[in-house]
Backbone as JSON Lines, residues from 0, in Angstrom:
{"i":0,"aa":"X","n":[59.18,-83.11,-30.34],"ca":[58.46,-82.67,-31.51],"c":[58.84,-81.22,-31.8]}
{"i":1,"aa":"X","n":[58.6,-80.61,-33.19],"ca":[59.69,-79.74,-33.57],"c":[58.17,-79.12,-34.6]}
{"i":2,"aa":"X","n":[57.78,-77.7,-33.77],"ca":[56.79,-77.16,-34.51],"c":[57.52,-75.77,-35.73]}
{"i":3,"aa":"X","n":[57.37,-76.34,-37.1],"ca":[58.3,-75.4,-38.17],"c":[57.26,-74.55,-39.02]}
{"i":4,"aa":"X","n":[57.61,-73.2,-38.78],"ca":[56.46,-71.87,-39.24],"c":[57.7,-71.35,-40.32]}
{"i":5,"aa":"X","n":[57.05,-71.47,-41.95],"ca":[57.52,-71.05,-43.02],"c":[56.55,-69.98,-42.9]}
{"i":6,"aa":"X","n":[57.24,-68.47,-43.16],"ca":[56.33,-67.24,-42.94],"c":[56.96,-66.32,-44.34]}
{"i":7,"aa":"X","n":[55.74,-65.8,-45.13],"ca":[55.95,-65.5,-46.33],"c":[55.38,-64.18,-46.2]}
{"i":8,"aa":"X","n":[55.91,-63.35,-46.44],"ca":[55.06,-62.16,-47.17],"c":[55.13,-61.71,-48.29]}
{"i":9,"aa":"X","n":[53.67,-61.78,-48.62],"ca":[53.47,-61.67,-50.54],"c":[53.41,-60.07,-50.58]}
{"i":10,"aa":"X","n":[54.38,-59.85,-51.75],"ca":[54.02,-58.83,-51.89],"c":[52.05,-57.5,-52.4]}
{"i":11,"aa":"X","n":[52.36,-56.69,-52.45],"ca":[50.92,-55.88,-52.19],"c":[50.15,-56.54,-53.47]}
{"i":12,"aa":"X","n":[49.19,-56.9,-52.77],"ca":[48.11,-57.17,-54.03],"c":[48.13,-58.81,-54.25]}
{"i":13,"aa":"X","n":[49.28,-59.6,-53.95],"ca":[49.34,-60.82,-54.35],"c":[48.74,-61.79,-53.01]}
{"i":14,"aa":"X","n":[48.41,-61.41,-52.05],"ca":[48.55,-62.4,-50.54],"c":[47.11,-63.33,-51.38]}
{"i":15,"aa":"X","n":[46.3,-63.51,-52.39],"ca":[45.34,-64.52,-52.62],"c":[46.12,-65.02,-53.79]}
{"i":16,"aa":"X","n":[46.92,-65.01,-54.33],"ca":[47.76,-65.63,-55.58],"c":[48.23,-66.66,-54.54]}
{"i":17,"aa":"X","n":[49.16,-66.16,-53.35],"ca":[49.95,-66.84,-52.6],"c":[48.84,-68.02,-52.32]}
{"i":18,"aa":"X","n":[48.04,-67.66,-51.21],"ca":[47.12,-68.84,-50.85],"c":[47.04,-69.49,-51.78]}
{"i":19,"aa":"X","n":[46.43,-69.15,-52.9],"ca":[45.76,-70.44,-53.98],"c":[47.05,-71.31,-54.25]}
{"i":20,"aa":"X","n":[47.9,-70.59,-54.14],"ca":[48.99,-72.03,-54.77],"c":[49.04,-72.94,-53.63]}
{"i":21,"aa":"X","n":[49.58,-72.08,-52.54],"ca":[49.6,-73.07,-51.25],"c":[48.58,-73.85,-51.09]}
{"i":22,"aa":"X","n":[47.11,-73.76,-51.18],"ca":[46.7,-74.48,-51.19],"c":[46.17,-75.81,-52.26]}
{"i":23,"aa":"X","n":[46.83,-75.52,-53.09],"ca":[47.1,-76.74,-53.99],"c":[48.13,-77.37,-54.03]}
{"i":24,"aa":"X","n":[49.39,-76.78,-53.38],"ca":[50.24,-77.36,-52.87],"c":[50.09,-78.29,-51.42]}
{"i":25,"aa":"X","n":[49.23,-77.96,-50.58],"ca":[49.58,-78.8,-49.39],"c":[48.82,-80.03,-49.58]}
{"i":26,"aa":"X","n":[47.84,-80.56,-50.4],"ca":[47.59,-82.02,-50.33],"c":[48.37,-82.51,-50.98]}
{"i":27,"aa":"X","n":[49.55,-82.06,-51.38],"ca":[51.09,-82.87,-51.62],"c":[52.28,-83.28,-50.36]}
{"i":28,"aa":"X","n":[51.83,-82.54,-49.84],"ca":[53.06,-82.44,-48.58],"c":[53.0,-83.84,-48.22]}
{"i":29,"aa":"X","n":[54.12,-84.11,-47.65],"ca":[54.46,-85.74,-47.12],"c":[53.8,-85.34,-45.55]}
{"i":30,"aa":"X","n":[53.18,-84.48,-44.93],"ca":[53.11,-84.86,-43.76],"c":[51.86,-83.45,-43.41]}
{"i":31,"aa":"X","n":[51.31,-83.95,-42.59],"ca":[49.97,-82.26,-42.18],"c":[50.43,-81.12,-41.88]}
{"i":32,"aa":"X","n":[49.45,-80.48,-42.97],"ca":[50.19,-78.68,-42.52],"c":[48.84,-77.57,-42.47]}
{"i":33,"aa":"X","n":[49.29,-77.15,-41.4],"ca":[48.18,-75.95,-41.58],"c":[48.58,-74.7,-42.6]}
{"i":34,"aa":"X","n":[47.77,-73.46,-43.17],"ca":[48.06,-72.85,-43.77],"c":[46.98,-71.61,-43.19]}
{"i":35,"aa":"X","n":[47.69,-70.59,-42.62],"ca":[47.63,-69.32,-41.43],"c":[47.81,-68.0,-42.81]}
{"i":36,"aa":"X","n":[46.56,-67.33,-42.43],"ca":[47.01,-65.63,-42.9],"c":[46.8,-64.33,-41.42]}
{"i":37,"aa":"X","n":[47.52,-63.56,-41.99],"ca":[46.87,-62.56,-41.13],"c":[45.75,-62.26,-40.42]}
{"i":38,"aa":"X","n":[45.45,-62.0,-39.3],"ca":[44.73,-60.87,-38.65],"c":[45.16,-59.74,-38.35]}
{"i":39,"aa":"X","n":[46.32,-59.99,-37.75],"ca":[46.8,-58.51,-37.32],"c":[48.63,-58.61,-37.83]}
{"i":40,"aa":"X","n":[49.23,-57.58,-37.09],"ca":[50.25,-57.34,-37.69],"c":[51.11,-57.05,-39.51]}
{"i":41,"aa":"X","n":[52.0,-57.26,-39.41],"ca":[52.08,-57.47,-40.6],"c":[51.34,-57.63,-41.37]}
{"i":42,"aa":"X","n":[50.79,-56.98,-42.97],"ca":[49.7,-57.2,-43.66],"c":[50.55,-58.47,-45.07]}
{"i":43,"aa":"X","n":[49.38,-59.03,-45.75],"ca":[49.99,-59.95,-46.51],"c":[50.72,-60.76,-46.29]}
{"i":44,"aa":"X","n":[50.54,-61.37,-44.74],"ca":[51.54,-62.4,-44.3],"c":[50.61,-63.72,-44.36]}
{"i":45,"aa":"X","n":[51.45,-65.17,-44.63],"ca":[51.19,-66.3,-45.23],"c":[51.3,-66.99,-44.38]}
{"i":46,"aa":"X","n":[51.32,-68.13,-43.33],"ca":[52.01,-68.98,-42.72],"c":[51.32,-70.44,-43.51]}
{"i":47,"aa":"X","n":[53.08,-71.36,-43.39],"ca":[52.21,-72.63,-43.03],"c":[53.78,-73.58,-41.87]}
{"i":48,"aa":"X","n":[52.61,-73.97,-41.34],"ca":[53.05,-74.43,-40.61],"c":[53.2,-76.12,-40.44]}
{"i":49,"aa":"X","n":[53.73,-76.71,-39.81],"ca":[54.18,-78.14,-39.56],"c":[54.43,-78.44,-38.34]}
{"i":50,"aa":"X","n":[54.33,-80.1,-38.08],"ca":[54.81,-80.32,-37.02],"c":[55.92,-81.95,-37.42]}
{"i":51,"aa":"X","n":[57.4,-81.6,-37.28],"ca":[58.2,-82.99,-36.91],"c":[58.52,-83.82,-36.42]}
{"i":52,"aa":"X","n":[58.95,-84.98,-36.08],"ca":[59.42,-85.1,-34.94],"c":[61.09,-84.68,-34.22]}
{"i":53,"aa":"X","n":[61.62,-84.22,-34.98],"ca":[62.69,-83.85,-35.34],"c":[63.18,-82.79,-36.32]}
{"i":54,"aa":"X","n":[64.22,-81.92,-36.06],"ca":[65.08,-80.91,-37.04],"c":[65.59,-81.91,-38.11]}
{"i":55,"aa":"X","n":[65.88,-82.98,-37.95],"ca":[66.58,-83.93,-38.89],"c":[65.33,-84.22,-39.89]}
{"i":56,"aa":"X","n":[64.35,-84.61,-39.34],"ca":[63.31,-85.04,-40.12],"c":[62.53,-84.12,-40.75]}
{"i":57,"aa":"X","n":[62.51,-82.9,-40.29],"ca":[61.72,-81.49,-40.98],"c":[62.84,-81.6,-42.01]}
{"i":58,"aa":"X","n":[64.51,-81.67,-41.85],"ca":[65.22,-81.42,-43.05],"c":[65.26,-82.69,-44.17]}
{"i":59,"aa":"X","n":[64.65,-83.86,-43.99],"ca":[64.62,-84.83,-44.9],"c":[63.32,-84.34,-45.51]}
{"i":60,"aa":"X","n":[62.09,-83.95,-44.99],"ca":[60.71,-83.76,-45.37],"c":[60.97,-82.58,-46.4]}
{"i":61,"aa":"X","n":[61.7,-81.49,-45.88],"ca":[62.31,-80.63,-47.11],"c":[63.02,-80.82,-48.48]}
{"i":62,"aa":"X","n":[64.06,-81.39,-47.96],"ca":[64.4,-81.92,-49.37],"c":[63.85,-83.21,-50.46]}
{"i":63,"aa":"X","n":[62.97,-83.47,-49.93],"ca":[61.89,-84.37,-50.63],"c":[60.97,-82.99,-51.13]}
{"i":64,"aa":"X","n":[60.68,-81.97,-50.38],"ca":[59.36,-81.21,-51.22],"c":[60.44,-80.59,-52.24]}
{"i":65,"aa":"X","n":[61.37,-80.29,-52.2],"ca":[61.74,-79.24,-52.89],"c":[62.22,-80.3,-54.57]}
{"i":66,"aa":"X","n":[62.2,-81.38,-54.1],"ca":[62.97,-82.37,-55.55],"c":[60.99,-82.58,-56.27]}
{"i":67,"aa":"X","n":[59.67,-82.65,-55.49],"ca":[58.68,-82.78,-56.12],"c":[58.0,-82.22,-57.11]}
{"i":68,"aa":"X","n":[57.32,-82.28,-57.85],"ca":[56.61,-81.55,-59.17],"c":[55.65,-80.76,-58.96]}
{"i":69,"aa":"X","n":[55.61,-80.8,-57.64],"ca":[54.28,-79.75,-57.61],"c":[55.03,-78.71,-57.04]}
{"i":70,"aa":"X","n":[56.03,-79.22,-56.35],"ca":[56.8,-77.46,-55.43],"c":[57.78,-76.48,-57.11]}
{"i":71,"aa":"X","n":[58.27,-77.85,-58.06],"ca":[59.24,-77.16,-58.63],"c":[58.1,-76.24,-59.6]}
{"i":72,"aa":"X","n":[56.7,-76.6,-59.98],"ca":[55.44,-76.02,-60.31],"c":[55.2,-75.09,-60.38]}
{"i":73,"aa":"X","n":[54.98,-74.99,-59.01],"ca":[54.67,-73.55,-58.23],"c":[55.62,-72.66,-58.26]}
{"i":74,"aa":"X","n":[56.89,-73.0,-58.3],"ca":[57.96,-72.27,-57.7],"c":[58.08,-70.95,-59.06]}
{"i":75,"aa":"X","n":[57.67,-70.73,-59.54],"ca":[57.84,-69.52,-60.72],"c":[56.66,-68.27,-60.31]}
{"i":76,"aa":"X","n":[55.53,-69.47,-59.86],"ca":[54.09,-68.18,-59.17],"c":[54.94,-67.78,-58.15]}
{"i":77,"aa":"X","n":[55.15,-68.32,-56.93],"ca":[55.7,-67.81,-55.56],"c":[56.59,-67.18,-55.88]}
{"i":78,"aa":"X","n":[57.82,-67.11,-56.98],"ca":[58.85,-66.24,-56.79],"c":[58.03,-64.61,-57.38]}
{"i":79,"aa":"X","n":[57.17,-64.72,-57.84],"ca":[56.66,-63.72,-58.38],"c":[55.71,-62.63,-57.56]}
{"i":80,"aa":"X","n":[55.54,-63.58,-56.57],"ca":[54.12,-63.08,-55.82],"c":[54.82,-62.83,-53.93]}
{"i":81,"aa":"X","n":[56.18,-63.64,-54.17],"ca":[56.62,-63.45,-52.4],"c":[57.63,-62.23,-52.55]}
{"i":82,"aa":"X","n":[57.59,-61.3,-51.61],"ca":[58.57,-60.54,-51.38],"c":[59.71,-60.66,-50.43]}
{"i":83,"aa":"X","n":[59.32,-61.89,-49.39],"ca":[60.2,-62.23,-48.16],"c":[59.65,-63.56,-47.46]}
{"i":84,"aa":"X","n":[60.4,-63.96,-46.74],"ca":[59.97,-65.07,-46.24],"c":[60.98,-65.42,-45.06]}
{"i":85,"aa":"X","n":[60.97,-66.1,-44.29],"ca":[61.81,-66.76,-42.93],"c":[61.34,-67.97,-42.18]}
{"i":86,"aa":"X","n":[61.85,-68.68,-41.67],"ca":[61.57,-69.68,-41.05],"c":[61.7,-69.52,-39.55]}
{"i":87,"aa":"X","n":[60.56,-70.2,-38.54],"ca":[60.61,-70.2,-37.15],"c":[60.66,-71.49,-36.56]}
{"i":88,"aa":"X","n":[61.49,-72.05,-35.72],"ca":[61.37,-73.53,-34.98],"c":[60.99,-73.04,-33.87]}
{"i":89,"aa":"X","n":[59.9,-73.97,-33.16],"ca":[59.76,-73.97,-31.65],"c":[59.68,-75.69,-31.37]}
{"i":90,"aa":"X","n":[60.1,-76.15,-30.19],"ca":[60.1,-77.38,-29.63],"c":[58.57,-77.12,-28.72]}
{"i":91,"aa":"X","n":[58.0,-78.16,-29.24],"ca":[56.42,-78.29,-28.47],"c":[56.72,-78.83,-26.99]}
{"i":92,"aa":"X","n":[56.55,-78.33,-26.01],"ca":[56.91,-79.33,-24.98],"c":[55.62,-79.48,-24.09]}
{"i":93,"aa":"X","n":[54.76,-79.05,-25.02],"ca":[53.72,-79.64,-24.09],"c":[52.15,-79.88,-25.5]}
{"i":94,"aa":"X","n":[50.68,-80.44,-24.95],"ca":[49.66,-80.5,-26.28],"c":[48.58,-80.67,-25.12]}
């Protein structure tokens, strides 16, 4: 299993623009995702996170969100409101 952390930071002032979309975006997702903000570190940071069973299958689950109507939607707020973003894989090897 293949735990995948999309990590966004909205720029100043926007980190509740960000949430609200995300969260009208994730009861679209093909599969359960949590959606993480800050406590500490970094300020205005976003997470959401997933779990795959596979790198192959996080990359099929991707290119299905990115062809959907709600990501191509959103995608004009988020470019407006993110200043950066990166992706993290960890292999779960244990629950």
């Amino acid at each position: 299993m293949i735990l995948v952390r999309v990590v966004f930071r909205a720029k100043h002032g926007k980190v509740n623009q960000v949430v609200s979309a995300m969260k009208e975006a994730i009861p679209h997702l093909p599969h359960r995702a949590r959606l993480l903000t800050d406590l500490s570190g970094p300020i205005d940071t976003v997470v959401i996170e997933t779990v795959h069973d596979s790198l192959a299958a996080w990359e099929r689950a991707r290119v299905e969100l990115f062809k959907s109507q709600e990501y191509t939607s959103g995608e004009s707020v988020m470019e407006q409101a993110i200043e950066a973003a990166y992706q993290e894989y960890y292999t779960i090897e244990a629950e």
